[in-house]
N, C-alpha and C positions, 0 to 999 in steps of 0.2 A: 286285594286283587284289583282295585278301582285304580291302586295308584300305581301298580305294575305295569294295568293296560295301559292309563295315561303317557306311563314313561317311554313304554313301545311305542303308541301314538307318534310323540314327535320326533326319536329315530329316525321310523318312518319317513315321517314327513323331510327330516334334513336327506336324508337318502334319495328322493327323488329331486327335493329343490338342489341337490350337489349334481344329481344329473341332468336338469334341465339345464341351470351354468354351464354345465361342463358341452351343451349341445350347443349353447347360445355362442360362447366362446368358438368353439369351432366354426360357427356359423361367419360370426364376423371375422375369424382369420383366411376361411378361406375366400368373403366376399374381398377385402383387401389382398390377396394374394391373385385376385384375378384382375381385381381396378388394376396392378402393378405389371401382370402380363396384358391387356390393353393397353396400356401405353408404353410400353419397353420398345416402342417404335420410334417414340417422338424421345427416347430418353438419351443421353450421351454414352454408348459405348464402349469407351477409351475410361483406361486407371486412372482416377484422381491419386492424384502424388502431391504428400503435404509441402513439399520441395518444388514445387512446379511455381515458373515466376509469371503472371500475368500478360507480361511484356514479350513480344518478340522481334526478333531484329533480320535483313537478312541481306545479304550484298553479292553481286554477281558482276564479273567481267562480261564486257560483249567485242568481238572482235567478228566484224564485215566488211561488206561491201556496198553502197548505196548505188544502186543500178537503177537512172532516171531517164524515160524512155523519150523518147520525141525532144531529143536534144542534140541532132546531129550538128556539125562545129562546119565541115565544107563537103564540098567535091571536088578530087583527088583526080584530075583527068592529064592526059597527057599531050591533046592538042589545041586544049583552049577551047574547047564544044560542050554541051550539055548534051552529050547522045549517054547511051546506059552502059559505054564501056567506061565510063566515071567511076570511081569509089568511093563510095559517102562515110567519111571521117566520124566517128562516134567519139564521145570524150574519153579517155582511160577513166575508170574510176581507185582512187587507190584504197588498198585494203587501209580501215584505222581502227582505233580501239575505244570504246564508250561503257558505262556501267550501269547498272539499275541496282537502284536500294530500298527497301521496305520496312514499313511499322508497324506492328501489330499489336491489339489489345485483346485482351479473352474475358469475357464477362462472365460472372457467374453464374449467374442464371442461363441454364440450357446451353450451355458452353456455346455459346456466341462469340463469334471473334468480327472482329474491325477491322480491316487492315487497308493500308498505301502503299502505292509501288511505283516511284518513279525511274525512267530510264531516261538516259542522255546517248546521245548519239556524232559525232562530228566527222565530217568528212570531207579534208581538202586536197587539190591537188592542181600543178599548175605545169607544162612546158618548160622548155628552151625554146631557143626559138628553130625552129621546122626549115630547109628550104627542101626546095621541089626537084632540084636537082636534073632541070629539063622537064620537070611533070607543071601543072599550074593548080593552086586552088582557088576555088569559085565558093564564095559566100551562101550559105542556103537560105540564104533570104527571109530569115523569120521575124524582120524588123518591117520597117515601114516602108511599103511598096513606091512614093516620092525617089527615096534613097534609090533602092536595090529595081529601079525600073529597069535598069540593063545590067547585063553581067559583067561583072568585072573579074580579071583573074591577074594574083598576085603568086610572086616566086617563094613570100616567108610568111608564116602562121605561128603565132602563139596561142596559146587558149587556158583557162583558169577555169576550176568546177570547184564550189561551196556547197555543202547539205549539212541539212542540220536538221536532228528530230529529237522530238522530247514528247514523252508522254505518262502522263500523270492520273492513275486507275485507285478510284476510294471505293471499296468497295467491302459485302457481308454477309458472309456465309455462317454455317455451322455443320461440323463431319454428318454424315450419312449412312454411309456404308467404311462402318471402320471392322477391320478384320487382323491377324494378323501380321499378313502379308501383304494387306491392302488398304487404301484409305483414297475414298473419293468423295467431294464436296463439292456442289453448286454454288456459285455465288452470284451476285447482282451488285448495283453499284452505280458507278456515276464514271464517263473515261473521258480525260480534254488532251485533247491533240495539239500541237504546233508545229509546222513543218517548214523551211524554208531553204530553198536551191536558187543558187546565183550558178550565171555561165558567161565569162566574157571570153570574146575570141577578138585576136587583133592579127591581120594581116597586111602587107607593105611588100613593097618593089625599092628599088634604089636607079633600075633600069626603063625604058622604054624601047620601045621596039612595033612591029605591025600590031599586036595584039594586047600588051599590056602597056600601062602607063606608069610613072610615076605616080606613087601614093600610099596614102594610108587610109585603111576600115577598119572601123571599131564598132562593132557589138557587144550589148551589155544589157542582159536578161534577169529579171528577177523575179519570183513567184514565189510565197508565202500563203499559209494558210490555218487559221486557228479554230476549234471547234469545239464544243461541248455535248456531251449527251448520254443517253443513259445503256448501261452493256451489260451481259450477260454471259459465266463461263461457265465452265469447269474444271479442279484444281484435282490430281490425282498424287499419290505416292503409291509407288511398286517396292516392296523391301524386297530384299535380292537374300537376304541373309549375312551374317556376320557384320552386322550396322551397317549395310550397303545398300542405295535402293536408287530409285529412278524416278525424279521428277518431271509431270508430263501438266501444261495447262494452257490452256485457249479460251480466247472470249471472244464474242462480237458486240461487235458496238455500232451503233447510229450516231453521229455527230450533226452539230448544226452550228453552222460559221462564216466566217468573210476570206473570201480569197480575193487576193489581189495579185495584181501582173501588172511590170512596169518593164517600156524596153525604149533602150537609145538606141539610133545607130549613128556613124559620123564618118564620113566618107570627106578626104584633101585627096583631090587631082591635081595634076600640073595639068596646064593651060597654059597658052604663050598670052604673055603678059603676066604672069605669077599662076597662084593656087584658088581652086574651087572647090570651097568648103560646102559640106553638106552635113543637115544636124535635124536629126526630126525623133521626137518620142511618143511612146505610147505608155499608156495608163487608163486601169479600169479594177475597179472592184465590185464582187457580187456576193449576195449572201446566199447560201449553197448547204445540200447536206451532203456527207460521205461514209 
């Protein structure tokens, strides 16, 4: 009988020690099952696909227009007056085509991604040469007042527009709100700007008369400006369905930089006894944020 009970004894006992394990085990699955719902906030989303490549690439046409404001070229008057029945001549800008390309890296950890995106932009355009056709233009005087102390009004105008922008955005996000339908990510980053618009405008006579002279004026404008600093967006994808979707993204940025501004002008009169040249520039740079 001593060794029967013995034997019940530690049944017994494995009977409960298999039901404590079996509590402890629970215990710790479901403490782990919650550590995992806690942070299923901060965790990535989106399928891991063992086919997925690290690297991303991406290329985009851009076709505009560069519309540069306080750059008017004359006045377009018809009896040789500065009164406001004048027409102030704005440059055409012509539509051209420029591209943006990007690089992307995806880290492993907490799907982190890296990425660059540079865009190029150009835009020129230039005349024949204009006459007035009984009308006269008048120089807007954006050069050095020496020069442009009196008005002068010519029968032919030409005029030339340069723009040029490039900007170059490094910057690091990771998805957020990733859904079926939907995928939205903040990012932050670093954005350098470079911008540069040339404008020359050339107008001439061949004639004299009460009002106009023989001559030529030359204006030649140029403003640049380069910048650095730190930006901040947000990058969305809308899937439409059937692999179709809609990409939507905007940052802003603070820059810190050197702008510069350089202008000639050059004015030849006739005069009896030959021609009177006239030649004066400006030039100045400042360091500026935008």
């Amino acid at each position: 009988m001593s060794v029967k009970k013995l034997g019940l004894l530690f049944g017994l006992l494995g009977v409960f020690t298999g039901i404590f394990a079996g509590d402890d085990n629970s215990c710790r699955k479901e403490s782990k099952d919650k550590k995992l719902q806690d942070c299923s906030s901060l965790c990535f989303a989106g399928p891991y696909l063992e086919e997925d490549n690290s690297f991303s690439v991406m290329g985009a046409a851009i076709y505009g227009v560069a519309n540069a404001q306080g750059s008017e070229v004359s006045l377009y008057t018809s009896n040789g007056s500065l009164t406001p029945q004048g027409e102030i001549i704005e440059p055409y800008e012509e539509p051209s085509w420029g591209f943006k390309v990007g690089l992307g890296y995806r880290f492993s950890h907490d799907n982190w991604n890296l990425e660059g995106q540079y865009t190029w932009f150009k835009s020129t355009y230039s005349t024949n040469l204009n006459q007035g056709f009984g009308n006269l233009y008048t120089p807007m005087g954006y050069g050095v007042s020496v020069v442009n102390d009196n008005p002068y009004y010519f029968q032919n105008m030409e005029y030339g527009t340069y723009t040029m922008l490039q900007d170059l955005v490094v910057y690091l996000y990771r998805p957020t709100l990733y859904t079926a339908l939907l995928e939205i990510s903040p990012y932050f980053g670093l954005d350098y700007i470079n911008t540069i618009r040339r404008l020359t405008i050339s107008l001439s006579n061949d004639i004299t008369n009460s009002i106009i002279y023989q001559g030529f004026y030359r204006e030649y404008d140029k403003m640049q400006f380069w910048g650095v600093g730190p930006m901040a967006g947000i990058s969305s994808n809308w899937y439409l369905g059937y692999d179709l979707g809609i990409y939507a993204d905007g940052y802003f940025a603070v820059t810190y930089g050197c702008s510069r501004y350089y202008s000639q002008t050059y004015i030849t009169r006739q005069i009896p006894g030959g021609q009177d040249p006239l030649n004066a520039t400006i030039s100045n740079t400042l360091y500026q944020y935008a």
